[in-house]
N, C-alpha and C positions, 0 to 999 in steps of 0.2 A: 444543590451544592455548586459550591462557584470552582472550575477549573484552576487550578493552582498552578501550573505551570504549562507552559506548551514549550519543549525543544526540539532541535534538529537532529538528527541520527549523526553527524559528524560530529566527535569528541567530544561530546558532550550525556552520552550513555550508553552504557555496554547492551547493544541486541543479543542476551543471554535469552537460555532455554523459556525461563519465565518471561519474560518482554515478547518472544517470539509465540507463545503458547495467547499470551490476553490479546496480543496482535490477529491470532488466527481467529480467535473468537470473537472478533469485532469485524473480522471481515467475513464472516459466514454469517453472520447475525444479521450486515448489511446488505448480503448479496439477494441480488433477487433470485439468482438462481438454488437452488437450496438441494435438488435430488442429483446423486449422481452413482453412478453402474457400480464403482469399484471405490477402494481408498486411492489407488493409482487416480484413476479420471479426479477425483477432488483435489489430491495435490497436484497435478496436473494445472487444472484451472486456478489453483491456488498462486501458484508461481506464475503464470501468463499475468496476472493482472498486479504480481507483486514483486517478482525477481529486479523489473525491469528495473525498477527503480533505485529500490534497494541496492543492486549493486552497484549502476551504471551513475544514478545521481543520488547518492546517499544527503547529500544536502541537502534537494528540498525533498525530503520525506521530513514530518512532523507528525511529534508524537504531544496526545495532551495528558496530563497526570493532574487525577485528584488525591495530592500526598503520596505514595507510591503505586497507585493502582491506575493500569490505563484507561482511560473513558474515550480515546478517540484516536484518529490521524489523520493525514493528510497527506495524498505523493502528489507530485507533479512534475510539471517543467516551466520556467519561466515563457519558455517559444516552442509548445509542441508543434505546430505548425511547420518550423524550422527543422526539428527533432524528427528526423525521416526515418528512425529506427521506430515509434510506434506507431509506424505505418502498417509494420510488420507484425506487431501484436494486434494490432484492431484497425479492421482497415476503414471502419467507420469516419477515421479523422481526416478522409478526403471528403467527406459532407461539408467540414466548415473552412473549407479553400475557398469560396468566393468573398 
């Protein structure tokens, strides 16, 4: 199947229960990490690698839809480099300073 659409989380679609439900399941599917102690530790780590985004730069988060069912995303930032707050979630991003 070919992706049908890919949009932004800015005004362009409501993140309801359902969007936020196929969102988690695409990211526990991709994680490599997969066991965790409690349901606290999962959403825990759930929100580390997805709050940041989500709230702080809702624009580039992208979502892709085949017809109304999600198949995928995307977060980022144009300059995480720049972006010295996910320093603070993962501090691996001083690896690619040189």
């Amino acid at each position: 199947d070919v992706v049908e659409s890919l949009t932004n989380l800015v005004g362009t679609i409501e993140f309801d229960e359902s969007l936020g439900q196929q969102f988690r399941e695409i990211f526990f599917l991709s994680s490599v990490k997969k066991d965790f102690n409690s349901k606290v530790e999962k959403e825990s780590f759930f929100k580390r690698w997805t709050d940041f985004y989500i709230k702080k730069f809702p624009q580039f988060v992208y979502f892709a839809f085949d017809r109304e069912r999600l198949v995928g995303y995307l977060t980022g930032h144009p300059d995480s480099r720049a972006c010295q707050e996910l320093y603070l979630i993962n501090s691996s991003y001083s690896l690619f300073e040189d």
